[in-house]
LODO-570420 format. One line per field, with one value per residue (C-alpha): residue number from 1; residue in three letters; z, y, x. Coordinates in pm, 1 decimal. Each point is the difference from the previous one (the first is absolute). Last residue first. Example, Ala and Ser with C-alpha at 12.3 -4.5 7.8 and 13.67 -1.06 7.14 Angstrom:
2
pos = 2 / 1 $
code = SER / ALA $
up = 714.0 / 66.0 $
north = -106.0 / -344.0 $
east = 1367.0 / -137.0 $
This chain:
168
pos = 168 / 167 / 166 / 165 / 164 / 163 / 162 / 161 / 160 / 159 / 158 / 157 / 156 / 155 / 154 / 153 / 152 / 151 / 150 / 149 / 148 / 147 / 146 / 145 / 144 / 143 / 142 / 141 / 140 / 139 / 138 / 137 / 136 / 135 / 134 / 133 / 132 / 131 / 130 / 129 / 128 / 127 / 126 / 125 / 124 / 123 / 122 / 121 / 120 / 119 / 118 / 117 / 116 / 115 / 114 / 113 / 112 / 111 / 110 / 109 / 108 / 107 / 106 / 105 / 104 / 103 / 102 / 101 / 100 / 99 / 98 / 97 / 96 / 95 / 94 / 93 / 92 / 91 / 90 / 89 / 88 / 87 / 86 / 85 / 84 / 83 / 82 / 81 / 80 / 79 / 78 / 77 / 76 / 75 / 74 / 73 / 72 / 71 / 70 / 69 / 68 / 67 / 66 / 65 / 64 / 63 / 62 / 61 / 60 / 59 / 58 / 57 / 56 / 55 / 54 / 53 / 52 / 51 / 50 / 49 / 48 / 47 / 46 / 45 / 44 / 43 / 42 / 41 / 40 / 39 / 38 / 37 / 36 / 35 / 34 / 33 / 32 / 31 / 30 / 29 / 28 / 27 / 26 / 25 / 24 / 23 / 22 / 21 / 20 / 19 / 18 / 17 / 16 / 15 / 14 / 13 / 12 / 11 / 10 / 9 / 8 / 7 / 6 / 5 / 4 / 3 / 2 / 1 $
code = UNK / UNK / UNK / UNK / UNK / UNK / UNK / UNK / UNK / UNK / UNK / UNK / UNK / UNK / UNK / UNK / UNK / UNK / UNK / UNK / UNK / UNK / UNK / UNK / UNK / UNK / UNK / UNK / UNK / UNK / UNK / UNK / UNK / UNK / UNK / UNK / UNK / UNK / UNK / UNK / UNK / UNK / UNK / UNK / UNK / UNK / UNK / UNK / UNK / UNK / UNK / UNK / UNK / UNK / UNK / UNK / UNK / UNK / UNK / UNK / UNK / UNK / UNK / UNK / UNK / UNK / UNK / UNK / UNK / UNK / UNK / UNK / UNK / UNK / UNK / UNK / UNK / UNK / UNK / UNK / UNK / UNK / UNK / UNK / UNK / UNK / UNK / UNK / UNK / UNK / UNK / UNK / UNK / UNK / UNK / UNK / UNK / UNK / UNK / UNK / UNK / UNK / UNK / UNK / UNK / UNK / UNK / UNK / UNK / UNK / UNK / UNK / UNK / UNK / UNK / UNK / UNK / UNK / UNK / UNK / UNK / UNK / UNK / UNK / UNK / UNK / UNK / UNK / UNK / UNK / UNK / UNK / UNK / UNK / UNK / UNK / UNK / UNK / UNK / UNK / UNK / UNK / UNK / UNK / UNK / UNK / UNK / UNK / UNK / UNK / UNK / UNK / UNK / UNK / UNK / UNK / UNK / UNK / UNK / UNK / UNK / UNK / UNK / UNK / UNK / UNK / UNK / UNK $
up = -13131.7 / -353.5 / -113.3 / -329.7 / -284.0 / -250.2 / -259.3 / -125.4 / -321.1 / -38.1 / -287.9 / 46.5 / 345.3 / -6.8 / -32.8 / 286.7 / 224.5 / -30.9 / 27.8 / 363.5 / 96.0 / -56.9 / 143.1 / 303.0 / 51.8 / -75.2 / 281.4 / -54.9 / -0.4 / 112.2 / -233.0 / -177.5 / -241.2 / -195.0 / -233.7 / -228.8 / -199.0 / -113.6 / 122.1 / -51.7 / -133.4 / -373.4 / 42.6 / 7.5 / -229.7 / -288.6 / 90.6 / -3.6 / -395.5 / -110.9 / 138.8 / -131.2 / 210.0 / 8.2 / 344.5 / 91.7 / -158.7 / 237.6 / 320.2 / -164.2 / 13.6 / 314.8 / 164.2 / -151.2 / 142.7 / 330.7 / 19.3 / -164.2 / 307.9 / 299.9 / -113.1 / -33.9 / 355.9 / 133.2 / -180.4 / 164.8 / 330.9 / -46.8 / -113.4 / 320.0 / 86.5 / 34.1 / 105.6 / 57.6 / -224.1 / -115.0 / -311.9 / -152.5 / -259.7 / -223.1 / -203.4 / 241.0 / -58.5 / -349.8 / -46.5 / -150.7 / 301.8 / 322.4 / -49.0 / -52.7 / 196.4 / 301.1 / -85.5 / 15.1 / 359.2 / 152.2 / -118.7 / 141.5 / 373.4 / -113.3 / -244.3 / 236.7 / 266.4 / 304.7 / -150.7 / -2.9 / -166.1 / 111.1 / -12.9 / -284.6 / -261.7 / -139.0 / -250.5 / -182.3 / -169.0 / 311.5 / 268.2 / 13.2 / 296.3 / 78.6 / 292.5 / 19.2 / 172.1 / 261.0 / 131.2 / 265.2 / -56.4 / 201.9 / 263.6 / 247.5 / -75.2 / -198.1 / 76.1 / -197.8 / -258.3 / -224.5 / -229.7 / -1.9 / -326.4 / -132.8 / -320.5 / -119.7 / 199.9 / 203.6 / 201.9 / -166.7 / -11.7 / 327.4 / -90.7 / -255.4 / 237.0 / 304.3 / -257.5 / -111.0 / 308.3 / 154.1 / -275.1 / -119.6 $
north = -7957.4 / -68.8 / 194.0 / 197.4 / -166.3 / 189.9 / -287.6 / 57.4 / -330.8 / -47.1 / 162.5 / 317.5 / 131.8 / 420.9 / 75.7 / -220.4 / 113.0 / 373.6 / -209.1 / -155.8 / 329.0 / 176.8 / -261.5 / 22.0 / 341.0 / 11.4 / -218.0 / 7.0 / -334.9 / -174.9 / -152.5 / -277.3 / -71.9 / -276.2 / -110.1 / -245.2 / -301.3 / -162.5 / -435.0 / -126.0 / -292.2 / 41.6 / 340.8 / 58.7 / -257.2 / 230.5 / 309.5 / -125.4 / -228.2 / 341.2 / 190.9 / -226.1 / -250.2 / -114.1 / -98.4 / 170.6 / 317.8 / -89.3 / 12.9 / 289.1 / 245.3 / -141.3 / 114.2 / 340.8 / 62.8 / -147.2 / 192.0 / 359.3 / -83.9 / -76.5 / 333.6 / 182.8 / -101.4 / 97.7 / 360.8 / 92.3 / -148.8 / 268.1 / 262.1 / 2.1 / -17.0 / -355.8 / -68.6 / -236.2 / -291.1 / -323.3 / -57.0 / -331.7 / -144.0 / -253.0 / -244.6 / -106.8 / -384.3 / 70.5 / -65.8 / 381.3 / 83.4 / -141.8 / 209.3 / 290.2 / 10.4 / -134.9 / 283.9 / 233.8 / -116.0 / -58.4 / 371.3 / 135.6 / 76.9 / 130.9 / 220.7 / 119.8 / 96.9 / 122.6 / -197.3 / 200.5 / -269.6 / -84.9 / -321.4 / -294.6 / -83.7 / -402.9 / -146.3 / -262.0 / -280.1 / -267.6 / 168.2 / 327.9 / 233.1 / 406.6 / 83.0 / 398.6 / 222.9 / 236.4 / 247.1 / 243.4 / 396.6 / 91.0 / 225.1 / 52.9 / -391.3 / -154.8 / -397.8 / -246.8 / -248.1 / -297.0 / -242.8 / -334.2 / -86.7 / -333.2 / -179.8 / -379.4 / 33.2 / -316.0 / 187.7 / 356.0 / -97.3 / 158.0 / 342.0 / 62.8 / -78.4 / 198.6 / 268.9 / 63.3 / -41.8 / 298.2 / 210.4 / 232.8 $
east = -13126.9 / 88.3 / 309.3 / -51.4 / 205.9 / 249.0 / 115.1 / 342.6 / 50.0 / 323.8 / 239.5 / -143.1 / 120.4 / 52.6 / -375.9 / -114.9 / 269.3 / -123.8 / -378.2 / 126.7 / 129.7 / -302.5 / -215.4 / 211.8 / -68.4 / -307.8 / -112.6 / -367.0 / -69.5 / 328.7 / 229.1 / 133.2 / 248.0 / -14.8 / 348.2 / -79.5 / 119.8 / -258.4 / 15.5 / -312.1 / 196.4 / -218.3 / -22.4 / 392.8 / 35.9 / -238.2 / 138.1 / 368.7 / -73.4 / -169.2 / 342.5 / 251.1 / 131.1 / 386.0 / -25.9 / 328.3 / -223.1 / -293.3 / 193.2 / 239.9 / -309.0 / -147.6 / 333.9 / -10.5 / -318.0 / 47.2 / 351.6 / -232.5 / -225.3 / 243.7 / 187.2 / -284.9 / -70.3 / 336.0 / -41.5 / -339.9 / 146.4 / 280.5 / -223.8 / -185.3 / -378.5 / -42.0 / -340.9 / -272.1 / 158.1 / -131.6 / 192.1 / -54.0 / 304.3 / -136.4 / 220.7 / 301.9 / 185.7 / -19.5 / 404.7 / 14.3 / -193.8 / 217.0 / 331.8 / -121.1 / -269.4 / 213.4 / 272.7 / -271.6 / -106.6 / 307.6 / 79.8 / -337.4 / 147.7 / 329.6 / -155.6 / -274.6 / 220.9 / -177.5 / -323.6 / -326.2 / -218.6 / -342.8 / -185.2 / 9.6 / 273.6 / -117.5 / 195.5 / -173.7 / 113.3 / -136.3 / 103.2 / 256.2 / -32.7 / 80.4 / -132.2 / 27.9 / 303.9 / -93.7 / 260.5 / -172.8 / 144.0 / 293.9 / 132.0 / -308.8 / -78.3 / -235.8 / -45.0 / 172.6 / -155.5 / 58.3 / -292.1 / 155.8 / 238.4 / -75.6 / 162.4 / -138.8 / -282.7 / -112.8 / -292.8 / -45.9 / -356.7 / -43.7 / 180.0 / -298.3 / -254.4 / 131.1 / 91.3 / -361.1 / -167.3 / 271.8 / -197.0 / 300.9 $
């Protein structure tokens, strides 16, 4: 990932409501290196930036998830920004989903204990500038990621998916 990029995106993490620093261990002859992403939550918008090779990705996401779905239906998150270089392993894969279809859900009951139909939701939502959306960005010519990022794109509906190439 362009260091510039993270350097400027972990700056403005100043006075976040949740911050989890960027983790990493070397390779060894045993073992593979664990690297676990920032994960960060200012101002509505949850922030997952780096690479993520966790040892144990449930136990490393669950704070996460349970964050999501505990913070959305009150409208305390609305965008979730996904800034990753790689992931590679089903078990991140899954985690992710899981932060997605909890951010999905939880905008769901947000507007339902607001007793909004869907014109009245489109029309607040672009009134307070506030769309719920899930962006996931990748690097030019990483297909990989793109793939991923459009298989997640086809399973999320209720939120707006938006696939967005990182600027360099």
């Amino acid at each position: 990932m362009n260091q510039d990029l993270v350097s400027r995106l972990e700056q403005d993490f100043s006075g976040a409501k949740y911050y989890l620093k960027e983790t990493r261990t070397e390779k060894t002859q045993n073992a593979w290196p664990v690297v676990t992403p920032t994960i960060a939550l200012k101002d509505k918008d949850l922030y997952i930036i780096g690479n993520s090779f966790p040892e144990n990705a449930a136990e490393f996401y669950k704070g996460t998830i349970d964050m999501v779905k505990k913070l959305t239906p009150k409208g305390e998150i609305i965008a979730i920004n996904v800034y990753l270089d790689n992931f590679l392993r089903a078990s991140t894969s899954k985690c992710l989903l899981d932060i997605f279809k909890a951010f999905e859900y939880g905008i769901k009951e947000h507007y339902s204990d607001l007793k909004l139909d869907f014109d009245s939701r489109l029309d607040s939502q672009r009134e307070s500038g506030e769309w719920p959306t899930i962006s996931w960005y990748y690097d030019n010519g990483n297909h990989d990621m793109i793939e991923a990022g459009e298989d997640y794109q086809r399973i999320i509906k209720g939120v707006s998916f938006q696939l967005v190439m990182k600027e360099k």
